[in-house]
N, CA, C and O of each residue as an XYZ file, in Angstrom:
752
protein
N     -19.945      6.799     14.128
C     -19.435      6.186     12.912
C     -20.525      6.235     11.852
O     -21.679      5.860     12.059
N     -20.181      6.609     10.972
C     -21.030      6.986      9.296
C     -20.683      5.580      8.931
O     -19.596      5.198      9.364
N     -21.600      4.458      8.000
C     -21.284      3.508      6.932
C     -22.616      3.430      6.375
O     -23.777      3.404      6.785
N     -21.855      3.400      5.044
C     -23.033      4.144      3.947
C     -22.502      3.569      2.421
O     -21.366      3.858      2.043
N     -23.268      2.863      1.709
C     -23.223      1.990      0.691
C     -23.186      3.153     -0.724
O     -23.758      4.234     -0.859
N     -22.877      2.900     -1.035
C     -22.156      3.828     -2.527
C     -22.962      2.840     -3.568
O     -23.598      1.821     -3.298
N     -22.750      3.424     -4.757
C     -22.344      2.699     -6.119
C     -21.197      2.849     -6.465
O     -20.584      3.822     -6.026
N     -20.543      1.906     -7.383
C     -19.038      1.643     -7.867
C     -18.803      2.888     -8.259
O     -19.722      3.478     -8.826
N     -17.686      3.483     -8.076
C     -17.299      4.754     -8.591
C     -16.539      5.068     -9.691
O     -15.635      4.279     -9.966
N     -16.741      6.335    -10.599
C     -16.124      5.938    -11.687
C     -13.949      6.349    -11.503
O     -13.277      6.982    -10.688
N     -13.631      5.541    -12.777
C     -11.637      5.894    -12.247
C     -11.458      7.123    -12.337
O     -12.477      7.425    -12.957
N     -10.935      8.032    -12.183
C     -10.166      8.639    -12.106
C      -9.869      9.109    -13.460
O      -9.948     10.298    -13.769
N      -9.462      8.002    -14.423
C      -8.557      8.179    -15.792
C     -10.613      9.047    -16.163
O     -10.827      9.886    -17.039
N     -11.349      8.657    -15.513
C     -12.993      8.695    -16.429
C     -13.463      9.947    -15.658
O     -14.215     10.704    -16.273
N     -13.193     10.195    -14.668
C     -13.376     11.538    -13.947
C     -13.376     12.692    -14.002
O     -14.165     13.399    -13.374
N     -12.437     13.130    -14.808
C     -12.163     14.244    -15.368
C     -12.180     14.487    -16.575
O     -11.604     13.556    -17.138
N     -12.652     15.504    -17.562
C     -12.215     15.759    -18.974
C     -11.844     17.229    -19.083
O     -12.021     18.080    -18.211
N     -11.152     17.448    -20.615
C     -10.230     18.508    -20.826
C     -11.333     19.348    -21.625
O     -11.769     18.637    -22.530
N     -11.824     20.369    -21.614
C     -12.964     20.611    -22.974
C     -11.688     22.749    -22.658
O     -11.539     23.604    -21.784
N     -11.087     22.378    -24.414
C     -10.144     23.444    -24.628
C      -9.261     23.515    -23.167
O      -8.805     22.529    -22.587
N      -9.153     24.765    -22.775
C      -8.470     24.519    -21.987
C      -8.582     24.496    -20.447
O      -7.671     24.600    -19.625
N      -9.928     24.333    -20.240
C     -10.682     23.827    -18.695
C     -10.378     22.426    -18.955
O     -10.209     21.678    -19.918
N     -10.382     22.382    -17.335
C     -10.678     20.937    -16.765
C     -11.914     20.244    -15.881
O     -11.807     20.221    -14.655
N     -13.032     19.707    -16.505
C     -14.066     19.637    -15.663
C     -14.142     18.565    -15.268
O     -13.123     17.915    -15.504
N     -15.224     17.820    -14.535
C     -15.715     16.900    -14.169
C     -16.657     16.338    -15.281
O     -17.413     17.072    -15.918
N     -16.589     15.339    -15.425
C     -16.843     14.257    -16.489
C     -18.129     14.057    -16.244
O     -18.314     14.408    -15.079
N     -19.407     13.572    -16.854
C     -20.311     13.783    -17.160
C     -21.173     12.408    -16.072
O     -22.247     12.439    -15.472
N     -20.042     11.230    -16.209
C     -20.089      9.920    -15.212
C     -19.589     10.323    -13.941
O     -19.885      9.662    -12.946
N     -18.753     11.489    -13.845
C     -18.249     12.250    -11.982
C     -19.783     12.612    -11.780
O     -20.552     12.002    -11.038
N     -20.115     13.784    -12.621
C     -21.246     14.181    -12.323
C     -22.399     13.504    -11.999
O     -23.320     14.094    -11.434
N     -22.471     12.200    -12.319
C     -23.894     11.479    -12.268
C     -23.136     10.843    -10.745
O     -23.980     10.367     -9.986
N     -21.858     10.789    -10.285
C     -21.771      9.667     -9.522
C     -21.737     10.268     -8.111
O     -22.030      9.698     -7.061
N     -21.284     11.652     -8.308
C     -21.673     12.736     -7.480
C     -23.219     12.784     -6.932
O     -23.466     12.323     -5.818
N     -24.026     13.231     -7.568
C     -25.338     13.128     -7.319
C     -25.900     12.259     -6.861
O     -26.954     12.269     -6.225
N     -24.977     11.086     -7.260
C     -25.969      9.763     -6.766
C     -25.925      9.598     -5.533
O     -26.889      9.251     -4.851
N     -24.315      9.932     -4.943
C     -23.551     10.001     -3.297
C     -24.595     10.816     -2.668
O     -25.127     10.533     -1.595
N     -24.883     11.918     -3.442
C     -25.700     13.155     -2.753
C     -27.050     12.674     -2.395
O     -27.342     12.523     -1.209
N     -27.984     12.397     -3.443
C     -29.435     11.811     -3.028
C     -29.065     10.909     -1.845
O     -29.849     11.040     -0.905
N     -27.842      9.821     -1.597
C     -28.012      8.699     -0.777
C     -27.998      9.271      0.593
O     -28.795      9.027      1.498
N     -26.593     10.366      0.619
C     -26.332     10.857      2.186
C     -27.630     11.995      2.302
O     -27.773     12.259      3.496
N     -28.532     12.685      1.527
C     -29.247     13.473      2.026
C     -30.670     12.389      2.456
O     -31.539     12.681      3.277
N     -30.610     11.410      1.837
C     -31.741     10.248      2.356
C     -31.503      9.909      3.444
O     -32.429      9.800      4.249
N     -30.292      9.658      3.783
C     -30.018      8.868      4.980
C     -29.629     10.403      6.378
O     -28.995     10.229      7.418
N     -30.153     11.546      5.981
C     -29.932     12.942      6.718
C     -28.711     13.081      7.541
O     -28.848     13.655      8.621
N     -27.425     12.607      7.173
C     -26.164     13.060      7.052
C     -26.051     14.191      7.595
O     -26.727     15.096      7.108
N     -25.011     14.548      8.972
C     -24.462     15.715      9.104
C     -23.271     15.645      8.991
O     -22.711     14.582      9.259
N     -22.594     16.688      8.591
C     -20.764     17.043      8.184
C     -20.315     16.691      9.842
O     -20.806     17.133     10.880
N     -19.206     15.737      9.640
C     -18.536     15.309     10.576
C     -17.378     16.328     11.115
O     -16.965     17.014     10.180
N     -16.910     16.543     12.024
C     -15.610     17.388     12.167
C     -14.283     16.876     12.899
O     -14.420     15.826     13.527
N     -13.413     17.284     12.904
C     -12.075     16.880     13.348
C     -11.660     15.920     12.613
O     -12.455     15.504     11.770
N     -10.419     15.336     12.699
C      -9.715     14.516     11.558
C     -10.437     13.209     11.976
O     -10.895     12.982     13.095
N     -10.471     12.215     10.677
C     -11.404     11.035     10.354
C     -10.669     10.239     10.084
O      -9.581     10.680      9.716
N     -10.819      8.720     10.107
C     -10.524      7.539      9.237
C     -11.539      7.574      8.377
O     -12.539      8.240      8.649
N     -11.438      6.853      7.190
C     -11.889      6.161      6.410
C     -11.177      5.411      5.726
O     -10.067      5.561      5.215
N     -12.656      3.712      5.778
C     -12.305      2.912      5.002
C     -13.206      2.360      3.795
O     -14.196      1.781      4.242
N     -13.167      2.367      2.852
C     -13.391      2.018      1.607
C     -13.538      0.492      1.386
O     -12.420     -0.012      1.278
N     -14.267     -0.166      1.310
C     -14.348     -1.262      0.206
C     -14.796     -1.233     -0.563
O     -15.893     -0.676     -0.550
N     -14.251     -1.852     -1.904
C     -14.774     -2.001     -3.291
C     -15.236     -2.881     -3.826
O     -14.410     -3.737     -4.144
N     -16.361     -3.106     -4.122
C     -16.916     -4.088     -5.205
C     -17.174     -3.802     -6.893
O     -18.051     -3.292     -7.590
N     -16.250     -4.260     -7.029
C     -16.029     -4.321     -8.888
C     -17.357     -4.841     -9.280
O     -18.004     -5.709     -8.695
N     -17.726     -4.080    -10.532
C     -18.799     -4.935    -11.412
C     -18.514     -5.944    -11.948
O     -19.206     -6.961    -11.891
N     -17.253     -5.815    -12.672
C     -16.951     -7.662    -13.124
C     -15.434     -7.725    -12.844
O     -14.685     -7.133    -12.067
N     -15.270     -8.733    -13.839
C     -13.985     -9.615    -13.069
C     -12.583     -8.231    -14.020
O     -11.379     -8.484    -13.985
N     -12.925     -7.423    -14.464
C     -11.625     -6.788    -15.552
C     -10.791     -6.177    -14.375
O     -11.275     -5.718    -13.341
N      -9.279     -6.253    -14.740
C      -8.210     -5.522    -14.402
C      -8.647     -3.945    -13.361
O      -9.224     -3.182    -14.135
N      -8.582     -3.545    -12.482
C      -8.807     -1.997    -12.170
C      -7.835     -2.224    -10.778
O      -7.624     -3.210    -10.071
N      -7.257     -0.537    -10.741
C      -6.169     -0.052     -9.371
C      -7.345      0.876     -8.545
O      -8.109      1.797     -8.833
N      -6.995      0.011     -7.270
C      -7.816      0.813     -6.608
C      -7.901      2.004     -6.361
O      -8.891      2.664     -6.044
N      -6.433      2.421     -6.562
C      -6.205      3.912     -5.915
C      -6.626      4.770     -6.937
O      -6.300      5.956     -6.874
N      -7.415      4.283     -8.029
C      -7.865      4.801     -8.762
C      -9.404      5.278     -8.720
O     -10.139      5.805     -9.554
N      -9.528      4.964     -7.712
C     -11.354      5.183     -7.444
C     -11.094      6.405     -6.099
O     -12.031      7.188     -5.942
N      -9.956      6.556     -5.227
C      -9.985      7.337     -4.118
C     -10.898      8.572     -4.364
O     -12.088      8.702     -4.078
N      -9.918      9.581     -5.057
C     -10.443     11.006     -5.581
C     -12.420     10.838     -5.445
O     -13.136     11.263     -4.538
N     -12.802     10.121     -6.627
C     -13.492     10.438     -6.870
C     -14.959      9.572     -5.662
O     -16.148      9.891     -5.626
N     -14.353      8.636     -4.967
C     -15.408      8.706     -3.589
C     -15.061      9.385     -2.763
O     -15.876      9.439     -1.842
N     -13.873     10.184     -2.579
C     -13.194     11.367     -1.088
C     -14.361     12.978     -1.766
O     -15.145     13.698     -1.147
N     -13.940     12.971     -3.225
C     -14.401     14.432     -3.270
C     -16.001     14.399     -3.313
O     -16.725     15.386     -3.184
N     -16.383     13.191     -3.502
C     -18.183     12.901     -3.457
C     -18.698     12.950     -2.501
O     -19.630     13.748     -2.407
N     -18.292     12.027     -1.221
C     -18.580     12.384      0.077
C     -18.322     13.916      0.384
O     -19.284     14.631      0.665
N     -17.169     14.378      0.340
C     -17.103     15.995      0.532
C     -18.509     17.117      0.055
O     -19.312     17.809      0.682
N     -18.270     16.849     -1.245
C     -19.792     17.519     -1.899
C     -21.058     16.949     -1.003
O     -21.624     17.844     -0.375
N     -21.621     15.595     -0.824
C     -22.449     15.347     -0.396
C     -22.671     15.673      1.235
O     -23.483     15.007      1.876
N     -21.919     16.704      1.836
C     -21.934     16.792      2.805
C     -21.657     15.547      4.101
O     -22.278     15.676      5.156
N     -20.783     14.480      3.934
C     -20.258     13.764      4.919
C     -19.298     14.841      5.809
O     -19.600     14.988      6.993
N     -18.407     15.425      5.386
C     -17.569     15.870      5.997
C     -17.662     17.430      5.590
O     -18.596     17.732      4.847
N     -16.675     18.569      6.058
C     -16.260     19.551      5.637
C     -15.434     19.904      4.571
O     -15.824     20.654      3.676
N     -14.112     19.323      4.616
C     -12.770     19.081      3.432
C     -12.601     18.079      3.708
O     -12.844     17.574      4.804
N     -12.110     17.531      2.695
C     -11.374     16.019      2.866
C     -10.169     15.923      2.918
O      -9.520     14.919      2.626
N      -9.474     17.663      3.550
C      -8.526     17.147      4.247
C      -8.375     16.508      5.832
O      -7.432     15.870      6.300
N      -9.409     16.838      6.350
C      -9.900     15.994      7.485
C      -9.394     14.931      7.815
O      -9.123     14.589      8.966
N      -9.155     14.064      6.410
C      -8.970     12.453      6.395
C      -7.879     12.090      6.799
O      -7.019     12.498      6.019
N      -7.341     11.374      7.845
C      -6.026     11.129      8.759
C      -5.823      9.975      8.859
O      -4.752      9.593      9.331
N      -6.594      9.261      8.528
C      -6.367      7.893      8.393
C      -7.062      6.837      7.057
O      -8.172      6.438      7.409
N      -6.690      6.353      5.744
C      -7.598      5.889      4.794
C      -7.066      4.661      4.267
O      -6.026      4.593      3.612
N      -7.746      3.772      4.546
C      -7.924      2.080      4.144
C      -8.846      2.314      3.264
O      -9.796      3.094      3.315
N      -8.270      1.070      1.860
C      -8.802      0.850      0.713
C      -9.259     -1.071      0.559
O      -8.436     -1.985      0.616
N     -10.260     -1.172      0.427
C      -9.228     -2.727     -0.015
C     -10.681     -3.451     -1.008
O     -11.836     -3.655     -0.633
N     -10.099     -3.673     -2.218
C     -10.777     -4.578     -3.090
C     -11.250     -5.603     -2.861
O     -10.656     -6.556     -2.358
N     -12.667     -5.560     -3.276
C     -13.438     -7.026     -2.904
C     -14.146     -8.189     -3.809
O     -14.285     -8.056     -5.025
N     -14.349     -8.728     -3.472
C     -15.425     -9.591     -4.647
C     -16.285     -8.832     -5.602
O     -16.871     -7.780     -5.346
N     -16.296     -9.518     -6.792
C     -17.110     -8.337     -7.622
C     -18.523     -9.008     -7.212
O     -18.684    -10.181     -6.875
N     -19.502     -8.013     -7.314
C     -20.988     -7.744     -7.031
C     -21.759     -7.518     -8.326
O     -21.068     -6.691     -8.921
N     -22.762     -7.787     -9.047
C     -23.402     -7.184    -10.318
C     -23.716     -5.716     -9.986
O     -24.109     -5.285     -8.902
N     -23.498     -5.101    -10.988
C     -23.193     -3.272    -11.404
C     -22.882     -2.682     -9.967
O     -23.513     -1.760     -9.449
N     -21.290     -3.685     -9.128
C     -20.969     -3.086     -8.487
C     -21.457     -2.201     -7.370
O     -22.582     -1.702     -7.330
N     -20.429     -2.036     -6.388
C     -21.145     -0.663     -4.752
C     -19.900     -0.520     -4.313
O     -19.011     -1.269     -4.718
N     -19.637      0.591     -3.305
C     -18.635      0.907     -2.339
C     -19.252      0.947     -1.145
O     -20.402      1.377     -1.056
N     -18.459      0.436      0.076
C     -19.029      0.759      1.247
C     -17.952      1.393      1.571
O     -16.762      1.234      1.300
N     -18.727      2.372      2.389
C     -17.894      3.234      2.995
C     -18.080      3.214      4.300
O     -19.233      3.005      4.678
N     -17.119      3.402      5.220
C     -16.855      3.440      6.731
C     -16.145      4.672      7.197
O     -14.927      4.747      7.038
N     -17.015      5.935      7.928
C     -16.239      7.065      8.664
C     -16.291      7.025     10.298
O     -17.224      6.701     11.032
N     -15.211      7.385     10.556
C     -15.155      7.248     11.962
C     -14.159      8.537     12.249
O     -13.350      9.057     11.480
N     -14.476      8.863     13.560
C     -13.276      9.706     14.591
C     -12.099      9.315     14.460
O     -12.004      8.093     14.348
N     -11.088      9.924     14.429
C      -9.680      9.405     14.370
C      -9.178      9.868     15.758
O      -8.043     10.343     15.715
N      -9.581      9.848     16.607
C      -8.911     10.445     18.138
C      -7.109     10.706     18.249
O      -6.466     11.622     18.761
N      -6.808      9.827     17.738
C      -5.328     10.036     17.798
C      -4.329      9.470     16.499
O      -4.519      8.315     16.118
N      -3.272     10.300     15.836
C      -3.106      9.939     14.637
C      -1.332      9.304     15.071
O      -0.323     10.005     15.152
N      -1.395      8.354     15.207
C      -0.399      7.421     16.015
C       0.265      6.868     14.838
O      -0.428      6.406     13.931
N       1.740      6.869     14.752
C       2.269      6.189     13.514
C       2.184      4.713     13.376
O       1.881      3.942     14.287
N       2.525      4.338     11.959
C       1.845      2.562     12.329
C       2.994      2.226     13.215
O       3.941      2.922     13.583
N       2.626      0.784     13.509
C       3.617     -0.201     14.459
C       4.780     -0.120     13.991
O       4.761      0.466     12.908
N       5.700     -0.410     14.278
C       6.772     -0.857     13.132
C       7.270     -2.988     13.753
O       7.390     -3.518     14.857
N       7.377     -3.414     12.559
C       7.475     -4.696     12.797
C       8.731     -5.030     13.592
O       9.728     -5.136     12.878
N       8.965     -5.259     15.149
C      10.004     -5.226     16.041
C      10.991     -6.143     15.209
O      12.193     -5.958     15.405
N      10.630     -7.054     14.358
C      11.903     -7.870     13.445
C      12.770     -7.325     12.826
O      13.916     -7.746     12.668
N      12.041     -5.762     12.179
C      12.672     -5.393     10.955
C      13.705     -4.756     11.998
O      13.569     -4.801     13.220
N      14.743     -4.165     11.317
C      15.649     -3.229     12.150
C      17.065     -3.874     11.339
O      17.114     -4.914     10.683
N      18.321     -2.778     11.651
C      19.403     -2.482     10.680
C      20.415     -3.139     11.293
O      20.923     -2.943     12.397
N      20.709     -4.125     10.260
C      21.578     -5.403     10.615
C      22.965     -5.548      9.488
O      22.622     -5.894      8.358
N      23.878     -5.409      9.610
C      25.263     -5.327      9.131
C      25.382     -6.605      8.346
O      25.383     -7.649      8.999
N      25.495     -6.677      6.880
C      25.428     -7.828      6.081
C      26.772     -8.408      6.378
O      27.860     -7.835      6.325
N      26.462     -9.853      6.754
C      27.594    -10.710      6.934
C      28.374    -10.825      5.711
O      29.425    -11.424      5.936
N      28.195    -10.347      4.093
C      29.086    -10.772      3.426
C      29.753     -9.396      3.127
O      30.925     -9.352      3.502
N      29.309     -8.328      2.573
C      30.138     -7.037      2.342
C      30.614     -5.670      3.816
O      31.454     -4.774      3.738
N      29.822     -5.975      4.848
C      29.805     -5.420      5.880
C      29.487     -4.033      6.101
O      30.120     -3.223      6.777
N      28.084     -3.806      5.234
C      27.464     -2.860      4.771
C      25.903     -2.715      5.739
O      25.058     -3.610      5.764
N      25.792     -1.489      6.432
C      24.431     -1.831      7.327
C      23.115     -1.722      6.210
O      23.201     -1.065      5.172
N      21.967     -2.439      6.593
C      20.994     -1.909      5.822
C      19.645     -2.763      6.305
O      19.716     -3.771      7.008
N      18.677     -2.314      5.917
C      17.504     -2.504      6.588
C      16.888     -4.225      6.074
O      16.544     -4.752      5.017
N      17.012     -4.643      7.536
C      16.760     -6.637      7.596
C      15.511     -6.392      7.878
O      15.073     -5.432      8.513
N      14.575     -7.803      7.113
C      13.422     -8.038      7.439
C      12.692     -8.945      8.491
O      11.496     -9.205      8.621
N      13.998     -9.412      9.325
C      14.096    -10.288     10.270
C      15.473    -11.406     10.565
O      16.248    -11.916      9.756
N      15.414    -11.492     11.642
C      16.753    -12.028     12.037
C      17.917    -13.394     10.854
O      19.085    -13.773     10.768
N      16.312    -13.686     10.072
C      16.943    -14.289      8.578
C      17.574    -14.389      7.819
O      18.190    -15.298      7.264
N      17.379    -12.740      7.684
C      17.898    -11.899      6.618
C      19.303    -10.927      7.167
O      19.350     -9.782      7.615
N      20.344    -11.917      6.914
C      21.815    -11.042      7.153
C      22.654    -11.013      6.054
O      23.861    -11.078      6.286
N      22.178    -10.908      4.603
C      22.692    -10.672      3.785
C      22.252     -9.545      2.631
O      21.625     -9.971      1.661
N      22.590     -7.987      2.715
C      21.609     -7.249      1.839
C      21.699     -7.476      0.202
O      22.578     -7.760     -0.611
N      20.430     -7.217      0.191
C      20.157     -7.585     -1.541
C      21.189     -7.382     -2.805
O      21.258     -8.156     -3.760
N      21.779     -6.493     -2.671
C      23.067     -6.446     -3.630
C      24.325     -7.840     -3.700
O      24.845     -8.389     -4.671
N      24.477     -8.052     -2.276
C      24.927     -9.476     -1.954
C      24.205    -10.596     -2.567
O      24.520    -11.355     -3.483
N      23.168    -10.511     -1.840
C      21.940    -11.455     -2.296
C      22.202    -11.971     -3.800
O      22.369    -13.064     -4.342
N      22.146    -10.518     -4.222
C      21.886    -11.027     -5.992
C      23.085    -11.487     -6.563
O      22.996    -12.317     -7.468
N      24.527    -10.979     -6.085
C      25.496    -11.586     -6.354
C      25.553    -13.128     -6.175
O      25.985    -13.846     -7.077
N      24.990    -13.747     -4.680
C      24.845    -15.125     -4.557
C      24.443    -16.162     -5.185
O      24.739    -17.356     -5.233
N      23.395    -15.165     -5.860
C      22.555    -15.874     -7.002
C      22.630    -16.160     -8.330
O      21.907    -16.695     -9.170
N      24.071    -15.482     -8.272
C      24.868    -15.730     -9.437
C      26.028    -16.385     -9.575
O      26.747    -16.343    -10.573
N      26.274    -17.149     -8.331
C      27.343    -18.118     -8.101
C      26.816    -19.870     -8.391
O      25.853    -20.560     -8.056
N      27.797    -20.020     -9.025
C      27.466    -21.499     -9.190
C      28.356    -22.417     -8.512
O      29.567    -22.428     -8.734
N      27.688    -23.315     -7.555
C      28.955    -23.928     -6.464
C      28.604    -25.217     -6.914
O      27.422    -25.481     -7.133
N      29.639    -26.181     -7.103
C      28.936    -27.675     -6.878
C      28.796    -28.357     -5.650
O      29.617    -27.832     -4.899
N      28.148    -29.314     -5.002
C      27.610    -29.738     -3.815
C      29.153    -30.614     -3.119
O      29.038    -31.038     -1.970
N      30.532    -30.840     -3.862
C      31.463    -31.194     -3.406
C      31.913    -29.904     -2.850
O      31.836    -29.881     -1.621
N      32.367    -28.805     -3.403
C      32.763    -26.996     -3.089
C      32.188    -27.094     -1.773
O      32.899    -27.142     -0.770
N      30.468    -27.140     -1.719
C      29.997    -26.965     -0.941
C      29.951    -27.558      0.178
O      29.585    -26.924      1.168
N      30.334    -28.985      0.279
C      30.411    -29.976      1.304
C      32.012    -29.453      2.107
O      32.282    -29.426      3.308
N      32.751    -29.131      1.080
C      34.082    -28.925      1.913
C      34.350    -27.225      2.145
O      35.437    -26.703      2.395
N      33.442    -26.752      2.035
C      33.500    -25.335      2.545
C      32.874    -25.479      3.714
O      33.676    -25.150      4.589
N      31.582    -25.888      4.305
C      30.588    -25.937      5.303
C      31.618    -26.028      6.587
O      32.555    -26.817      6.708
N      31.143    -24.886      7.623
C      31.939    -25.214      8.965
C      33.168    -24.470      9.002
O      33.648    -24.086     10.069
N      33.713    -24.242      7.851
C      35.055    -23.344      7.990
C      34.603    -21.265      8.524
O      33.619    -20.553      8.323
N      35.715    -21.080      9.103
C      35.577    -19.785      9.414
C      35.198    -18.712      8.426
O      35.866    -19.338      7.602
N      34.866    -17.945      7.911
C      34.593    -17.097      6.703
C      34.863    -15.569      6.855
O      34.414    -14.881      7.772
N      35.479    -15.225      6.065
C      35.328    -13.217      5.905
C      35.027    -12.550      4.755
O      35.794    -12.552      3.792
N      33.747    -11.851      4.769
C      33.439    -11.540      3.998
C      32.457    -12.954      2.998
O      31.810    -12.415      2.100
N      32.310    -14.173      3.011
C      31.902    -15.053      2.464
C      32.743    -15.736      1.645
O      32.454    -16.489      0.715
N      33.878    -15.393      2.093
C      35.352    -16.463      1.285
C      35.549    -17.148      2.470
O      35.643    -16.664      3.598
N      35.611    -18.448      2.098
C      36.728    -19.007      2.999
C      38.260    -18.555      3.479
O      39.269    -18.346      2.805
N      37.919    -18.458      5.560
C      39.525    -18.179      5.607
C      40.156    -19.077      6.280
O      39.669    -19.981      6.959
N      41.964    -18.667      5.971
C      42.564    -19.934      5.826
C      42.843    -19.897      7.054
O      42.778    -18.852      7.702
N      43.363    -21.580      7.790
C      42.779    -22.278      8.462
C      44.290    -21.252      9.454
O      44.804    -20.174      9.153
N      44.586    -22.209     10.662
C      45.564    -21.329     11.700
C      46.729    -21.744     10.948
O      47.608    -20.908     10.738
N      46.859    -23.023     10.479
C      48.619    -23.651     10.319
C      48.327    -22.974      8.503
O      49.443    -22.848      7.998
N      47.537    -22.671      7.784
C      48.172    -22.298      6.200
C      48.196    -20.853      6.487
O      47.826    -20.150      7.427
N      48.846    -20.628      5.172
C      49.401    -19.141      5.218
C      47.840    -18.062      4.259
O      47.391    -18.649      3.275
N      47.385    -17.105      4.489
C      46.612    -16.423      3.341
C      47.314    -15.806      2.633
O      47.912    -14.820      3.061
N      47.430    -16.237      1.321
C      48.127    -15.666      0.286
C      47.114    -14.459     -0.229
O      47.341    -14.222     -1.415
N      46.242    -13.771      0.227
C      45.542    -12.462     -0.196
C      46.170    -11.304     -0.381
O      45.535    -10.305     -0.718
């Protein structure tokens, strides 16, 4: 396992510039590049092989607005240049996750072996449950949830008063209407 402390990296939107009609690397890629480079050739880094995880944490310089997935590119293709890896298509597994800001900011970075590229879990709750009010299948987030969102939002647009509601409770239902009882007739 490689973990190896960065400086904050620059976005993405700052990464690249247009000069006519090339597209280069930005003058702050370039410095942030180099900087990756001096660190992994200090720390005598060899290119890793076979597919990898990596995980990323970020420490912001200050408290302003930023998307993380906006920093990927430009710490995946830095490590690449700096010789961590070969390509960064390698990468088979990649966790990001924003942290406390730090003064003028760092990234840590974490590489590891990916031995086996296993799909995630899936949450045994979720699974496709037939909405009790339109009788439409669609994907429940747990045994809670038996009404799909189109329903949902219709519900939420009903206004019942708590008498409606007291003398509806307990009766049989289809579809979320009350049905009529054995001795009345359904006039539907």
């Amino acid at each position: 396992m490689l973990t190896v402390e960065l400086p904050y990296p620059p976005s993405i939107n700052h990464y690249w510039r247009r000069v006519g009609t090339r597209t280069l690397i930005s003058r702050t890629g370039r410095r942030f590049r180099r900087q990756v480079m001096a660190i992994l050739a200090g720390e005598g880094v060899e290119p890793l092989a076979g597919p990898l995880a990596v995980d990323i944490e970020l420490y912001p310089p200050d408290r302003r607005r930023r998307d993380v997935d906006n920093c990927l590119k430009s710490v995946l293709d830095a490590l690449e240049t700096a010789g961590a890896y070969h390509d960064d298509c390698q990468v088979v597994r990649l966790a990001i996750a924003k942290c406390h800001t730090v003064p003028g900011g760092k990234t840590v970075v974490r590489i590891s072996e990916a031995a086996t590229v296993a799909p995630l879990t899936a949450d045994p709750k979720r699974k496709k449950r037939k909405c009790l009010k339109c009788g439409q299948w669609f994907d429940s987030s747990g045994p809670g949830n038996r009404i799909c969102r189109p329903c949902a939002r219709i519900n939420a647009g009903i206004r019942i008063t708590e008498k409606e509601l007291r003398s509806q409770r307990g009766g049989k239902r289809r579809n979320g209407e009350p049905m009529a009882s054995d001795g009345d007739v359904d006039t539907r």
